[in-house]
C-alpha positions as a Markdown table, in Angstrom:
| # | Residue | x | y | z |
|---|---|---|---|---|
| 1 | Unk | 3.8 | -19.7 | 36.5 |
| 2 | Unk | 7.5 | -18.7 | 37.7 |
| 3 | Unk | 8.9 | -15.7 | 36.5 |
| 4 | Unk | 13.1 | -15.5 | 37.1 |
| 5 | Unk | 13.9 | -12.5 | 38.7 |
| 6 | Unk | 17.6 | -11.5 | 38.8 |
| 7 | Unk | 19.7 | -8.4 | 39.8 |
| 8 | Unk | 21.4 | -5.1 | 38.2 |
| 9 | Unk | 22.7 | -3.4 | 41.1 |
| 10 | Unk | 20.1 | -2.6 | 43.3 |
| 11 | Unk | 17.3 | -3.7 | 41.0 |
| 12 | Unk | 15.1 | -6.4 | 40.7 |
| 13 | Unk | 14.6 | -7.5 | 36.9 |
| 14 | Unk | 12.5 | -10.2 | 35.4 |
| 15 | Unk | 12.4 | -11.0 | 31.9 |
| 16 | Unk | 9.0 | -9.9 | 31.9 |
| 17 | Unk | 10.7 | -6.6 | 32.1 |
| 18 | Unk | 13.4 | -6.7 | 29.8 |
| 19 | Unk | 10.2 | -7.8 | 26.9 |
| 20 | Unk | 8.3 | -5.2 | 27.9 |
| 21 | Unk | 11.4 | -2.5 | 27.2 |
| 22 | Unk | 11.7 | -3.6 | 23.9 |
| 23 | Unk | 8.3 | -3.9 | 22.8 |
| 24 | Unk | 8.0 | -0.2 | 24.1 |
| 25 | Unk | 11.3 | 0.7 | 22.1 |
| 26 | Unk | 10.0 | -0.9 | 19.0 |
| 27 | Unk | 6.7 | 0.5 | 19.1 |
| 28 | Unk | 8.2 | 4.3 | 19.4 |
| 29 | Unk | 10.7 | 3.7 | 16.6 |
| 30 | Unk | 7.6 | 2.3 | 14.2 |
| 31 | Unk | 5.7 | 5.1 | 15.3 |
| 32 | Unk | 9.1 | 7.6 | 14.3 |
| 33 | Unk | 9.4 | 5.5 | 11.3 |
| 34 | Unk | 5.1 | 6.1 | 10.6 |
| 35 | Unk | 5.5 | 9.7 | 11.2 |
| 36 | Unk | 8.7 | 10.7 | 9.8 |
| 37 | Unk | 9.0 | 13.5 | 6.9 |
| 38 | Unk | 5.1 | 14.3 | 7.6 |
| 39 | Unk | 3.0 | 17.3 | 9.5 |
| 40 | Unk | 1.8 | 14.1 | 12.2 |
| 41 | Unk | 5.7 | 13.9 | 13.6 |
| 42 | Unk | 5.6 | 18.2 | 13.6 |
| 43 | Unk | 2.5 | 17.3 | 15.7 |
| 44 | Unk | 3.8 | 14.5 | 18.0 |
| 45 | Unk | 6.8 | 16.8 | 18.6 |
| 46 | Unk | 4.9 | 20.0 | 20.0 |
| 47 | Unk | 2.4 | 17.1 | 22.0 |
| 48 | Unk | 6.3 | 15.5 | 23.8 |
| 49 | Unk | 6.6 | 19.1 | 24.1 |
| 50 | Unk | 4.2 | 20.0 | 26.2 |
| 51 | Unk | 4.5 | 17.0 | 28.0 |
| 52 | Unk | 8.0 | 17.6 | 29.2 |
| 53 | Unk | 7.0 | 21.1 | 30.2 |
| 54 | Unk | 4.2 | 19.9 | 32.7 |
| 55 | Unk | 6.6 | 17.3 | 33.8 |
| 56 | Unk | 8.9 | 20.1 | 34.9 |
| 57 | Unk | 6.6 | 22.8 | 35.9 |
| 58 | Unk | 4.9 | 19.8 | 38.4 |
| 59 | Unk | 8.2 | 18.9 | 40.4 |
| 60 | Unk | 9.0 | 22.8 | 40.9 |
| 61 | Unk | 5.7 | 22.7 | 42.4 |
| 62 | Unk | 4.6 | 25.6 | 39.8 |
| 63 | Unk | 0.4 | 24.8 | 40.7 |
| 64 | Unk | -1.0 | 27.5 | 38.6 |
| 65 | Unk | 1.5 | 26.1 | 35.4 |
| 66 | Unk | 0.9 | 22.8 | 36.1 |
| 67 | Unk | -3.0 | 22.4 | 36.1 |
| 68 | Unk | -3.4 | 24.4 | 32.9 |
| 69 | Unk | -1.2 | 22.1 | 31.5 |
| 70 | Unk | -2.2 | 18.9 | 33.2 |
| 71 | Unk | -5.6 | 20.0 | 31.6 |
| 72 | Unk | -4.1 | 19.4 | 28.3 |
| 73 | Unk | -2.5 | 15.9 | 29.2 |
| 74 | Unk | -5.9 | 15.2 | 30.0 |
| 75 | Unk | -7.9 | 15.7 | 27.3 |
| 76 | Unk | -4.9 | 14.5 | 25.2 |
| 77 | Unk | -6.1 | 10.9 | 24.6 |
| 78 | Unk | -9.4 | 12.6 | 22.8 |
| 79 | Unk | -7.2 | 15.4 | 20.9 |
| 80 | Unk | -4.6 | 12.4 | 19.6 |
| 81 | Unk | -7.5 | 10.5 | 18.0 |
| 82 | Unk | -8.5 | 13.6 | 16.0 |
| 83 | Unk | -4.9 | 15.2 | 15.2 |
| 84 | Unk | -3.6 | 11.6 | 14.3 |
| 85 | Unk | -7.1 | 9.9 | 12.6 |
| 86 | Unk | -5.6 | 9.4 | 9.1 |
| 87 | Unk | -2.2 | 8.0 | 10.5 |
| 88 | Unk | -4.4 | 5.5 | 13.3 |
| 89 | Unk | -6.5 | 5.0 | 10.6 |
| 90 | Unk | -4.0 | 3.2 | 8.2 |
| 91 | Unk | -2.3 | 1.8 | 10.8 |
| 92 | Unk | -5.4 | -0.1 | 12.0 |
| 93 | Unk | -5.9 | -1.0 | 7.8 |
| 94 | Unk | -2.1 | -2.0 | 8.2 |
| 95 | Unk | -3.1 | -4.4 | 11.3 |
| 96 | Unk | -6.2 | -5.8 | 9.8 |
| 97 | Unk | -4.5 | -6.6 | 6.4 |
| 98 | Unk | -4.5 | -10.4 | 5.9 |
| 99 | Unk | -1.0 | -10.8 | 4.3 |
| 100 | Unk | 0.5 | -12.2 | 7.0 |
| 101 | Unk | -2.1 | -15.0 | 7.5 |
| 102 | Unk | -1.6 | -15.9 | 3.8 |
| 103 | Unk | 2.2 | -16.4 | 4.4 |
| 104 | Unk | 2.7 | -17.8 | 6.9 |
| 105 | Unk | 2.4 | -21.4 | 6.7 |
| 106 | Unk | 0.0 | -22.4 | 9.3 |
| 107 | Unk | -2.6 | -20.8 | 7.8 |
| 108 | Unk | -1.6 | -21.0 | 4.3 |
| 109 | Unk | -2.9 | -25.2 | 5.3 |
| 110 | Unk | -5.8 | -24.1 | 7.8 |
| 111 | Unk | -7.8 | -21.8 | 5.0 |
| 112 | Unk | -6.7 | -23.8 | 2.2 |
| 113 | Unk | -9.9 | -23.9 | 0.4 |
| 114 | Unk | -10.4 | -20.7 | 1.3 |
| 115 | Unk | -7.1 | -18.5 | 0.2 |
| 116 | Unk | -5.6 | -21.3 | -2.0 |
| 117 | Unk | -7.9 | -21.1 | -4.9 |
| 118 | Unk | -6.6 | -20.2 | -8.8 |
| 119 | Unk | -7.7 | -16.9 | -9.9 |
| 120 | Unk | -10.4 | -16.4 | -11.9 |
| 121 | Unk | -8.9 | -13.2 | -13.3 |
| 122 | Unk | -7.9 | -13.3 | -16.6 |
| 123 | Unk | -4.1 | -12.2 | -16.4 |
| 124 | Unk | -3.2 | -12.5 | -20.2 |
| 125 | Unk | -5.8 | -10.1 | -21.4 |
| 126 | Unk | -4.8 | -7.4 | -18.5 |
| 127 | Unk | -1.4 | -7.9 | -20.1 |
| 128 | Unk | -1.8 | -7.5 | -23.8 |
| 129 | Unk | -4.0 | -4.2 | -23.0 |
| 130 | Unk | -1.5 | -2.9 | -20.7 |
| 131 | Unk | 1.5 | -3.4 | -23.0 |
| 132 | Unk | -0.9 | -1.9 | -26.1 |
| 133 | Unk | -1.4 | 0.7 | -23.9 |
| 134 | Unk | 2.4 | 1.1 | -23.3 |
| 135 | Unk | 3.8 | 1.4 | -26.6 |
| 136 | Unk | 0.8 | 3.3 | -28.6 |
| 137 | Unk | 1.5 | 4.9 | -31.3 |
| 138 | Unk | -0.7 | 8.0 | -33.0 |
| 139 | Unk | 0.0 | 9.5 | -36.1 |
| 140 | Unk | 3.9 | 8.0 | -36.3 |
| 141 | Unk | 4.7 | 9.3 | -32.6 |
| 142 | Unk | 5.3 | 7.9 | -29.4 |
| 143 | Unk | 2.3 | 8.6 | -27.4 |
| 144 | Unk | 1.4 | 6.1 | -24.3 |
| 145 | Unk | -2.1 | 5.4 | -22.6 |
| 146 | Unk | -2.0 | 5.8 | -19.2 |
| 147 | Unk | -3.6 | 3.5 | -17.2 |
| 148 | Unk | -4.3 | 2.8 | -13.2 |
| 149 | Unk | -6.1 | -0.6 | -12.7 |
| 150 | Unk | -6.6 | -1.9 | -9.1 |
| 151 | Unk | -7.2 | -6.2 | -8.5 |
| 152 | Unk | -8.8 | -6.9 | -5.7 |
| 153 | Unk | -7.5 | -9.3 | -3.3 |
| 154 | Unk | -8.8 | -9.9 | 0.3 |
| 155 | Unk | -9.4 | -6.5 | 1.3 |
| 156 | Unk | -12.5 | -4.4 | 0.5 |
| 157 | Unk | -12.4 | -2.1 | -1.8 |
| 158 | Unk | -16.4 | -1.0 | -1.3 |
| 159 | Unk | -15.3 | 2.3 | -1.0 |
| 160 | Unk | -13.6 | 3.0 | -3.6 |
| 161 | Unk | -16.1 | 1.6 | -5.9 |
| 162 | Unk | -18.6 | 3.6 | -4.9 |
| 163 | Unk | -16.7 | 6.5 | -5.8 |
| 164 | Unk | -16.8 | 5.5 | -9.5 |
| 165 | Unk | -19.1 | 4.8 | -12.0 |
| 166 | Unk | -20.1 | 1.2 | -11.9 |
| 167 | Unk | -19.9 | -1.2 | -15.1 |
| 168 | Unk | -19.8 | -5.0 | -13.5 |
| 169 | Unk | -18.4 | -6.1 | -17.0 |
| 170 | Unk | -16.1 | -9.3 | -17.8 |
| 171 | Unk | -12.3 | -8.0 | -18.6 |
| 172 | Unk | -11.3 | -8.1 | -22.2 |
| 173 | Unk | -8.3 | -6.4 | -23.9 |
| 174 | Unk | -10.6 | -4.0 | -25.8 |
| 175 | Unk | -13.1 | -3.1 | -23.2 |
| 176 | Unk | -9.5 | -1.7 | -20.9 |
| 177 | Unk | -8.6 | -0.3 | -24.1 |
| 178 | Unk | -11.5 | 2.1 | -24.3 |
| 179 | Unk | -11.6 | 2.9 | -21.1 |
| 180 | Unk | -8.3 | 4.1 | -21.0 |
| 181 | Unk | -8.6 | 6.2 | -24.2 |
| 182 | Unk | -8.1 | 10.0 | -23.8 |
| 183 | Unk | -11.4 | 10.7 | -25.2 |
| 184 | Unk | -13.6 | 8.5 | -23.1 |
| 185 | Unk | -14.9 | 9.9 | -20.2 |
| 186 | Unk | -13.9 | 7.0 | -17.7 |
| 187 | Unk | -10.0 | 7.5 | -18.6 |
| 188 | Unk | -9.5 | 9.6 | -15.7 |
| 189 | Unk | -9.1 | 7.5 | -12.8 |
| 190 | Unk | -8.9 | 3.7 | -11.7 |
| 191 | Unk | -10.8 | 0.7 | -12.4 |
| 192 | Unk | -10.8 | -1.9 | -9.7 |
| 193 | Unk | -11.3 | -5.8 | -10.3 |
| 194 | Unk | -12.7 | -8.0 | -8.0 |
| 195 | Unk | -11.7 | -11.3 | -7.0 |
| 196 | Unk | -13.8 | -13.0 | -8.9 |
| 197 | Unk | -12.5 | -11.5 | -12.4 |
| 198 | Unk | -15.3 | -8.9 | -12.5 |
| 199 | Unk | -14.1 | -5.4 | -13.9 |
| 200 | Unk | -17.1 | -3.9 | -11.3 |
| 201 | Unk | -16.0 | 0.1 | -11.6 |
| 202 | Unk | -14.1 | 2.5 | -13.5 |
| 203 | Unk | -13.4 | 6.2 | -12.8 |
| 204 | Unk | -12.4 | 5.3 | -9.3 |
| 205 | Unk | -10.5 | 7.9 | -6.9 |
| 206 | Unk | -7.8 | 6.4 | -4.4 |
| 207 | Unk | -6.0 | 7.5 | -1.9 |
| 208 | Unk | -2.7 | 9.2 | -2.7 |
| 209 | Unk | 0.3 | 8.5 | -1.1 |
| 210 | Unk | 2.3 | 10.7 | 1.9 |
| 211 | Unk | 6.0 | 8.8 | 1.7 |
| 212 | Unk | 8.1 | 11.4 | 0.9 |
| 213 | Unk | 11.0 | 8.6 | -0.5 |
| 214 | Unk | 8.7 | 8.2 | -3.2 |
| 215 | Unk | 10.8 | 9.2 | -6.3 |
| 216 | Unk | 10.2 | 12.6 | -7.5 |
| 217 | Unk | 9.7 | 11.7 | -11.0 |
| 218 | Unk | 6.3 | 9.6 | -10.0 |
| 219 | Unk | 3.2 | 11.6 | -10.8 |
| 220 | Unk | -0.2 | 11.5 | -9.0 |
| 221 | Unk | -1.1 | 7.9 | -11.0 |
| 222 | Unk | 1.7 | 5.8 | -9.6 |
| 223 | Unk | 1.1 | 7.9 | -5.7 |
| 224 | Unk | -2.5 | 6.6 | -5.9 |
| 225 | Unk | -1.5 | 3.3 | -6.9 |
| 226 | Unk | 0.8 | 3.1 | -3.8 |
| 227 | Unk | -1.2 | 4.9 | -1.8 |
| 228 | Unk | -4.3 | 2.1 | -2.1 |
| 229 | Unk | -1.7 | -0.5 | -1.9 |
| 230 | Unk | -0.3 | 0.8 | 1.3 |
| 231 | Unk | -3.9 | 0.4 | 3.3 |
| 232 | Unk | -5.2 | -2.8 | 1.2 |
| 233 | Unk | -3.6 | -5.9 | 0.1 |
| 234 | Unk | -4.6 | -5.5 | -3.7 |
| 235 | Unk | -2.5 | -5.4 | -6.5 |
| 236 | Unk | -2.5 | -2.3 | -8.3 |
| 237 | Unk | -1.2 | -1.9 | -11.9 |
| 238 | Unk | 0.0 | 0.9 | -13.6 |
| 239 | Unk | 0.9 | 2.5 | -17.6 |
| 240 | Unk | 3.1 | 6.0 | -17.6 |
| 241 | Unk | 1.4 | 8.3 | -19.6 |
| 242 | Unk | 5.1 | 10.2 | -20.2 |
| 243 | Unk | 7.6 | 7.2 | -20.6 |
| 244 | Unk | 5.4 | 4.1 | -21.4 |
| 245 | Unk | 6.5 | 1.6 | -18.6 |
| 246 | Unk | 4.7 | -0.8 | -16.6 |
| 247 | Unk | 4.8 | -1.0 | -12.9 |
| 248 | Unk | 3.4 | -3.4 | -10.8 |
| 249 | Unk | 2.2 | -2.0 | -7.1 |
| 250 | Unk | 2.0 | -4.4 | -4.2 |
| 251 | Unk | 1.8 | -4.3 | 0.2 |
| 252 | Unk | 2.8 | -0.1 | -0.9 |
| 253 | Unk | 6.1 | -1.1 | -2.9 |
| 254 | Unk | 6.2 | -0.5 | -6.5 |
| 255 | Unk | 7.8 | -1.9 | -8.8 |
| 256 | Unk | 8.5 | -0.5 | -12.7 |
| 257 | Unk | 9.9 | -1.1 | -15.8 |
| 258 | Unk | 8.5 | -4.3 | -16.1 |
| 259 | Unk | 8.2 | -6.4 | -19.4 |
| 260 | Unk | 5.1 | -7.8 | -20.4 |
| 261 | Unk | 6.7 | -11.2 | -19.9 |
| 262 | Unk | 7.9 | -10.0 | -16.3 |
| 263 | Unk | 4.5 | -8.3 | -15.3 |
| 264 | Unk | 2.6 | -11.3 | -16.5 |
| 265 | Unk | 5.1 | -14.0 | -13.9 |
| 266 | Unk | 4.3 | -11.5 | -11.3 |
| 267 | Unk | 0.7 | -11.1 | -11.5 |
| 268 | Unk | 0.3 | -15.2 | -12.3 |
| 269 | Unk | 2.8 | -15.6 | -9.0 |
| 270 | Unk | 0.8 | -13.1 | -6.8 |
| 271 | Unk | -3.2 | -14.3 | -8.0 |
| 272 | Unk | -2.3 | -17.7 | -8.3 |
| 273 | Unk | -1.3 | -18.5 | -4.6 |
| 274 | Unk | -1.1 | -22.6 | -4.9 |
| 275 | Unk | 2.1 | -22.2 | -7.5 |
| 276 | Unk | 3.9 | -19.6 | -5.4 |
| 277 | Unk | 7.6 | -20.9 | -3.8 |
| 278 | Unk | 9.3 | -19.1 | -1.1 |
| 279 | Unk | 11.2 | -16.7 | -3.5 |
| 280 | Unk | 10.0 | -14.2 | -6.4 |
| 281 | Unk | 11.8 | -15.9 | -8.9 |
| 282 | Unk | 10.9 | -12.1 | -11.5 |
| 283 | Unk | 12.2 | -9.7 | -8.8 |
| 284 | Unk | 14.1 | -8.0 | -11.4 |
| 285 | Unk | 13.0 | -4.7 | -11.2 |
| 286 | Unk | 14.0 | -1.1 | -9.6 |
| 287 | Unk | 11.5 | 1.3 | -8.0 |
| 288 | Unk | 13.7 | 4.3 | -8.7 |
| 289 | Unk | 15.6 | 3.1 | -11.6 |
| 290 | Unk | 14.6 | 5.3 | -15.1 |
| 291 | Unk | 12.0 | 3.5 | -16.9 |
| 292 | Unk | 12.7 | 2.7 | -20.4 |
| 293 | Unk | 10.1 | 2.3 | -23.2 |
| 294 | Unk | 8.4 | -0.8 | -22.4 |
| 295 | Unk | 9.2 | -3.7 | -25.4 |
| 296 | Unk | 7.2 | -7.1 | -25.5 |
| 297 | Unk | 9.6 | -9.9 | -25.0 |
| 298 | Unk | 9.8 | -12.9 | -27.5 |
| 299 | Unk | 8.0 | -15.2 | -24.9 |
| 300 | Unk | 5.2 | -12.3 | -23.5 |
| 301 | Unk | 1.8 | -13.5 | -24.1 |
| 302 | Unk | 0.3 | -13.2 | -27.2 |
| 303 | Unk | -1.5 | -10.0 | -29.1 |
């Protein structure tokens, strides 16, 4: 294989070359992107740091300065993989996510039987309980049920079952209902759905969320809902315990103050992959616009 070479001045470039620069420049500005706003970019700052130090210590010819801290740029591969374990963590979840295969169109045909199948998961009930849960009422007032429900997709959740109390129950409006009740003892916390329509935990504890553009006004519910959504592909649902909206979590982007006509397309469009076109034809919704008192719409399912 011949690789052009051509000229700038004095040097030889190939566009071998010219690649590799911007792969390099890309991959620093997702890792400033990764890191920005957090205590890991405080971190890779003082590690640059040091670095540019023994850089110029070793061409004075400083020996002493330069072998203590060449002894930290060599132990620096081992100290990065502890300082930086949650942020190479989620990036390798990131990397091994399968949304990409299930887009793009080569192997949206290739695993066909295997991606492309209708979910089993029984949308309408999720739906009715959520918007029940949204617009409650007790004694004449205004008082919401919050709620946090995860749907598995391709990724595994394992371990965040396991750190709830399991129930491996079918999904019915009144079953989410009492879950989500302030006096039951399973309220606090998520329950996660498997793919096969299976409500398999409750009480679950997810990760929270680091992005500090996430809108002030979000409690720790909706930063755990984007927080599991960020390292898994599932779909994570979500009732405001202080306003009463509906948000709809997905690939770490949320999306509220949904109707339960919208929140029903969505989860339909996202589960049921064979029906999907190339555009969202719901994407109504704002992540940081106010969320209003949720009100079924006269086509949402039925109660």
């Amino acid at each position: 294989m011949t690789i052009i070479n051509f000229s700038i001045g004095f040097l030889e470039v190939s566009w071998a070359d010219i690649l590799d620069i911007l792969l390099v420049g890309l991959l620093i500005y997702k890792i400033y992107k990764w890191s920005k706003g957090s205590v890991a970019s405080k971190i890779l700052i003082g590690i640059l740091a040091i670095y540019g130090i023994y850089l110029g210590v070793d061409a004075l010819g400083m020996e002493l300065l330069s072998s203590i801290f060449g002894q930290f740029i060599n132990v620096g591969g081992i100290a990065a993989l502890i300082l930086f374990q949650q942020e190479i963590r989620k990036f390798l979840l990131f990397v091994g996510k399968i949304e990409f295969f299930r887009r793009n169109q080569f192997f949206r045909t290739v695993f066909k039987g295997t991606f492309l199948q209708a979910s089993p998961i029984d949308i309408q009930a999720i739906v009715e309980a959520m918007h029940e849960m949204a617009t409650h009422h007790h004694n004449g007032k205004f008082e919401p049920m919050g709620a946090l429900m995860v749907i598995a997709r391709s990724s595994d959740l394992s371990h965040y079952v396991e750190s709830g109390d399991m129930l491996d129950a079918n999904i019915n409006k009144r079953l989410l209902l009492s879950i989500f009740n302030k006096l039951s003892p399973l309220h606090d916390g998520a329950v996660i759905i498997d793919k096969n329509g299976r409500l398999v935990a409750a009480r679950c504890i997810l990760p929270v969320s680091e992005n500090p553009e996430i809108p002030a006004q979000m409690g720790l519910r909706h930063r755990a809902a984007i927080g599991v959504a960020e390292v898994t592909d599932a779909l994570v649902l979500v009732v405001s315990e202080e306003r009463g909206s509906m948000s709809l979590v997905k690939n770490g982007q949320i999306q509220t103050n949904l109707t339960a006509e919208q929140l029903y397309q969505k989860l339909n469009f996202a589960l049921n992959e064979e029906q999907r076109d190339q555009t969202d034809p719901t994407a109504t919704a704002s992540t940081v616009a106010p969320e209003d008192k949720v009100t079924a719409p006269a086509t949402s399912p039925k109660e």
